[in-house]
LUMBAMAR-897633 format. One line per 2 residues: number of its first residue (from 1); their letters; for each residue x, y, z of C-alpha. Coordinates in nm, 2 decimals. Layout:
BEGIN
NUM> A> X:Y:Z; ...;
END
This chain:
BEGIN
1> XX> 10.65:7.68:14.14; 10.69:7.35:14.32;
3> XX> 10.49:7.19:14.01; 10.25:7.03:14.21;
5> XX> 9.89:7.02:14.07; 9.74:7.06:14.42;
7> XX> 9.64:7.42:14.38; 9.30:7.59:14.52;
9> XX> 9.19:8.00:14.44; 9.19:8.15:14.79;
11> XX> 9.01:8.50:14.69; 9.05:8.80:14.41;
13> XX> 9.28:9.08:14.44; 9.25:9.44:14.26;
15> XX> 9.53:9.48:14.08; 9.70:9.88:14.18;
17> XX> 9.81:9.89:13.80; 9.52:9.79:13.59;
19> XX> 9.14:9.79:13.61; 9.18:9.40:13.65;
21> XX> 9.13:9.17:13.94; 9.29:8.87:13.96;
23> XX> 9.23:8.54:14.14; 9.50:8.45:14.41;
25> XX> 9.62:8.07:14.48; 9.74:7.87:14.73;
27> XX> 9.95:7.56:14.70; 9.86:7.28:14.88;
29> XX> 10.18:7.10:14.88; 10.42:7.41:14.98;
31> XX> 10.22:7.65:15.07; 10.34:7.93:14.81;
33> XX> 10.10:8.20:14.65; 10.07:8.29:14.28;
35> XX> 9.90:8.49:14.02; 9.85:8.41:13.68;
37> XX> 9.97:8.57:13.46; 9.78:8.49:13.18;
39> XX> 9.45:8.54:13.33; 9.49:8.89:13.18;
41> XX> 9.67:8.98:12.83; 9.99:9.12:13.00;
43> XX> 10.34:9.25:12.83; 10.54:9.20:13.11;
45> XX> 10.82:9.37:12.93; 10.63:9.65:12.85;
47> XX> 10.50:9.68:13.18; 10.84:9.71:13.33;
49> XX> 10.98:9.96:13.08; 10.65:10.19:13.09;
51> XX> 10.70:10.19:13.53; 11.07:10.29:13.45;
53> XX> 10.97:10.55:13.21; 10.69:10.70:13.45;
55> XX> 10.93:10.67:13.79; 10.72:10.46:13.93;
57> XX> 11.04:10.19:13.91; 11.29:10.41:13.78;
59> XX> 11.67:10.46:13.82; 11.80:10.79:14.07;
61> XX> 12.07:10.95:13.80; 12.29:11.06:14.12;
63> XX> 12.41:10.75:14.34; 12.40:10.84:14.69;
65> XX> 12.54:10.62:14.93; 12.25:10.42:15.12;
67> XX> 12.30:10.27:15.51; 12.07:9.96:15.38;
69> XX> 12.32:9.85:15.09; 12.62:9.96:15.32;
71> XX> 12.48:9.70:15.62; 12.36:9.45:15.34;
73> XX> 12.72:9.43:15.18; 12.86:9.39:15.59;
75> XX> 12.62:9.10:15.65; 12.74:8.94:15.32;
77> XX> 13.06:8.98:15.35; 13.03:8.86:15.74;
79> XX> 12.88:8.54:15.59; 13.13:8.43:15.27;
81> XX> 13.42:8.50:15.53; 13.57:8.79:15.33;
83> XX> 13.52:9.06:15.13; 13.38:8.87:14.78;
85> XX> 13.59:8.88:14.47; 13.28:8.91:14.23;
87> XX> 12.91:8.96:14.31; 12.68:8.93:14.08;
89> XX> 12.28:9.14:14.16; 12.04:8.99:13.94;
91> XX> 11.78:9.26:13.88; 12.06:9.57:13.97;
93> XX> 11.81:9.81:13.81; 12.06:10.16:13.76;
95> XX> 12.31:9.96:13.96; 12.35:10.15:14.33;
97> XX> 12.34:9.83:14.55; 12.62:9.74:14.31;
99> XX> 12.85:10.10:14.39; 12.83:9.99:14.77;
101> XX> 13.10:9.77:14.70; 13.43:9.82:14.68;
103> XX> 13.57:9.86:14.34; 13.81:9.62:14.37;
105> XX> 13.53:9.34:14.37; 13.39:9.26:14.01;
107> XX> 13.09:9.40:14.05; 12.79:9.26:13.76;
109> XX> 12.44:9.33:13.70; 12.18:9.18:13.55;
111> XX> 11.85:9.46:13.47; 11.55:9.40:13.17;
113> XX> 11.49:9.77:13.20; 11.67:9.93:12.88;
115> XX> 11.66:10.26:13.07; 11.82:10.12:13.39;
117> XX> 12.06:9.93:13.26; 12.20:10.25:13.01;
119> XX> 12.21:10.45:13.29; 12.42:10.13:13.55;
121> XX> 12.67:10.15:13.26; 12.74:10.52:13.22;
123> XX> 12.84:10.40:13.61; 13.06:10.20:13.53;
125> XX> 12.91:9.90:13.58; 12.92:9.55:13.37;
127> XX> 12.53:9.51:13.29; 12.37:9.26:13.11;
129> XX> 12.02:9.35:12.97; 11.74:9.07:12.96;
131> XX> 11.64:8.82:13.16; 11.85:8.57:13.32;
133> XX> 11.71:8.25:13.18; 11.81:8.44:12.81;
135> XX> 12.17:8.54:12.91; 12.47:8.29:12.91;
137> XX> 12.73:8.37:13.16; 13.05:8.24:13.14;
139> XX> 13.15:8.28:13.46; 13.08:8.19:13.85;
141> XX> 13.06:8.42:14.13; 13.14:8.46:14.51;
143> XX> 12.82:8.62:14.57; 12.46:8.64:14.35;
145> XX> 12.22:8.87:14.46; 11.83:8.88:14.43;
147> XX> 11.61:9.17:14.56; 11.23:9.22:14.50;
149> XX> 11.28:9.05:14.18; 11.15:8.68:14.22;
151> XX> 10.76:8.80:14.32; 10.85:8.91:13.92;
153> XX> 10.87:8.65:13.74; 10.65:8.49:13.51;
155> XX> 10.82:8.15:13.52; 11.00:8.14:13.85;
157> XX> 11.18:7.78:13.79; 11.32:7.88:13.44;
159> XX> 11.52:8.22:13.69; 11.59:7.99:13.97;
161> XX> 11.69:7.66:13.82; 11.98:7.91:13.67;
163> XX> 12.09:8.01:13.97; 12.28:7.71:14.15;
165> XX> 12.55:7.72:13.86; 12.61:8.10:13.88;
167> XX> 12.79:8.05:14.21; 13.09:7.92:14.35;
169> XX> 13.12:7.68:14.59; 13.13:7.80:14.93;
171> XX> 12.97:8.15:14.78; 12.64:8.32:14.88;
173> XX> 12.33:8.36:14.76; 12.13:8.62:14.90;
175> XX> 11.75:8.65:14.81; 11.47:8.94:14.95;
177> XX> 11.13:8.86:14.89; 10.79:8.98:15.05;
179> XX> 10.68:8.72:15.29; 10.30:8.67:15.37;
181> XX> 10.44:8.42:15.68; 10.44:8.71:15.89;
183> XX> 10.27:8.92:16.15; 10.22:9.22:15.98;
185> XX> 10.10:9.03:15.64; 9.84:8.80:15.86;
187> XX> 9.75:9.10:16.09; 9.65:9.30:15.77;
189> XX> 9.41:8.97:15.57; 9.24:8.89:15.93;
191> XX> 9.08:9.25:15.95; 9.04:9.26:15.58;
193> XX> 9.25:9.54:15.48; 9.46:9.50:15.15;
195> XX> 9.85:9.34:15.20; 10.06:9.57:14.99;
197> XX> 10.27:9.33:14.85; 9.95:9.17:14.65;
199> XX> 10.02:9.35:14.35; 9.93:9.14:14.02;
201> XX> 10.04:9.17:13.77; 10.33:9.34:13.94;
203> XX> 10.39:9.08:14.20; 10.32:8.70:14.03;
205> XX> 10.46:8.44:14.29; 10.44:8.48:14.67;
207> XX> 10.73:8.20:14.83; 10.66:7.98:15.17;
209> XX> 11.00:7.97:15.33; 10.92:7.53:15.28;
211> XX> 10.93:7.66:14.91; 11.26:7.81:14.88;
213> XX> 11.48:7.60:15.16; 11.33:7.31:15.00;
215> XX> 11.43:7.39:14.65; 11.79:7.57:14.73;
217> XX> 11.87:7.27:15.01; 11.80:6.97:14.69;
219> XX> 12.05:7.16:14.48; 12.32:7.21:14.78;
221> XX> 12.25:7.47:14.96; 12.20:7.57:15.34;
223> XX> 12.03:7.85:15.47; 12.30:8.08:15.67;
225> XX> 12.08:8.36:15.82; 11.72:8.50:15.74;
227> XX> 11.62:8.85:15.89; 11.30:8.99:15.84;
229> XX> 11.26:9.38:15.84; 11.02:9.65:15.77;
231> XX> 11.17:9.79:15.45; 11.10:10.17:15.52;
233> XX> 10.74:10.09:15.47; 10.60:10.12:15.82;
235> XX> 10.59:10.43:15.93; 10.28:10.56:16.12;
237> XX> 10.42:10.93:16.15; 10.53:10.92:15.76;
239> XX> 10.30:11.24:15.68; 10.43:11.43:15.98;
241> XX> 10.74:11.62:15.86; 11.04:11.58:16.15;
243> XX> 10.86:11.33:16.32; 10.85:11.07:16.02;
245> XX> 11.24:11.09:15.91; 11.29:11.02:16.28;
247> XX> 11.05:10.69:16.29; 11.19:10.59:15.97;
249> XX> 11.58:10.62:16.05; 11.47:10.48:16.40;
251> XX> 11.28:10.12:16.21; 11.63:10.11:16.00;
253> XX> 11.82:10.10:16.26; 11.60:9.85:16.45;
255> XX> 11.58:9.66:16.13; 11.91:9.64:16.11;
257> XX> 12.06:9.58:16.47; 11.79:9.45:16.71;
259> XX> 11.66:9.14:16.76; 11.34:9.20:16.59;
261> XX> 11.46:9.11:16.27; 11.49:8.80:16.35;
263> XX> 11.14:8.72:16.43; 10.88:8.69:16.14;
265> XX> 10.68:9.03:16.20; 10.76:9.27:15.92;
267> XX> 10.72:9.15:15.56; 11.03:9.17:15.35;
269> XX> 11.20:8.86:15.43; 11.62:8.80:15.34;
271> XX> 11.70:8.48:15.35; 12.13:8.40:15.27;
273> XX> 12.21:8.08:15.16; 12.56:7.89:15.12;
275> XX> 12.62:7.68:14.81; 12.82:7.36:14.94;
277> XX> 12.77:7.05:14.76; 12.46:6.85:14.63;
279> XX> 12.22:6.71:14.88; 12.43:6.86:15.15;
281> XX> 12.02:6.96:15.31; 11.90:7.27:15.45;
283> XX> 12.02:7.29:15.82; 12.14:7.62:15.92;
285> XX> 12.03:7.93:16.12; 11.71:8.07:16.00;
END
């Protein structure tokens, strides 16, 4: 990611998808994590479209409103200063995030899943199948969107170098990626037991926070909040009906509203960053 050649394997991970393992590295010079791809044959594509197929990634046909997308289009908003003209969710899959905002803002999606993207139009949705680095856009927006979709990607730099020019200035950029800079991710490797977000060929590319505020900071941007939550997936009474719905609405809430988020302890890390002006650094509130 960072193209330096200063990479070491730091062990071998069963992949949850195939029979495969695969070898897991560490970057010496930012600290990132990676996969490769290629060290199994691997249709990505294909991949993608056969988890949609199965459900396994697949698009709900109702849309139900959801409190996450609801608080995630608040904290947005909070941070560009208004409610955004455009947005733009790169990776919008059957487009709900995209129906939590309001329908005066131009709301566009990005999705590579045939199946999802169908399905985000019969929404009413403007969707644009493929992959970023293959679609020109002629336009900027307010506010671009990334969820769970840059651990993805076979060729991260190609997705992110696109980025910078998809936004206005002054807009937002708001990424979610697993982070393994975290207590629950370094609890789980010291006593051995599998971190779910080491999923190859699934999950490619693992980013150090150095990584990403590094990058985004050289092309202008500054990092206006990070929050770390839980992302529904703790849940030590999930099997007990009653008493799991109430642990689960009760993480949301503390994901959402409590001071926990802001400390690195749960894994899925949001990180909002403000396009100014080239070389403008990375200081901000992270």
């Amino acid at each position: 990611m960072c193209t330096s050649p200063s990479v070491t394997p730091i062990g071998r991970v069963a992949s949850p998808a195939t029979s495969a393992s695969y070898t897991l590295y560490r970057c010496r010079s930012c600290g990132s994590r990676s996969f490769d791809v290629h060290e199994h044959e691997t249709d990505l594509i294909a991949f993608y479209e056969r988890l949609a197929s199965n459900g396994t990634a697949g698009p709900e046909p109702t849309f139900r409103r959801a409190p996450l997308w609801d608080h995630e289009v608040a904290v947005i908003s909070r941070l560009h200063g208004a409610v955004p003209g455009s947005v733009l969710d790169a990776g919008c899959r059957s487009g709900d995030f995209l129906l939590h905002w309001p329908a005066a803002t131009r709301r566009v999606g990005l999705e590579l899943s045939l199946r999802s993207a169908a399905l985000a139009r019969q929404r009413g949705l403007t969707v644009h199948q493929g992959r970023l680095e293959d679609i020109e856009l002629q336009e900027a927006f307010d506010v671009v969107t990334c969820y769970a979709i840059l651990e993805h990607l076979a060729e991260p730099r190609r997705f992110l170098d696109r980025l910078e020019g998809l936004l206005r200035p002054g807009g937002v950029l708001s990424i979610m990626v697993p982070s393994f800079q975290t207590a629950k991710a370094r609890f789980l490797e010291t006593i051995g037991y599998p971190w779910h977000m080491n999923r190859p060929p699934e999950h490619l590319n693992l980013y150090s926070r150095d990584f990403l505020d590094g990058f985004f900071g050289r092309r202008g941007f500054v990092v206006a909040a990070r929050r770390y939550t839980s992302g529904g997936m703790f849940n030590p009474f999930g099997r007990i009906p009653g008493l799991g719905r109430g642990f689960a609405r009760l993480m949301w809430w503390a994901d959402a509203y409590t001071p926990l988020s802001v400390l690195p302890v749960f894994d899925h890390m949001y990180t909002y960053y403000r396009k100014t002006g080239p070389g403008s650094g990375t200081k901000g509130r992270r």
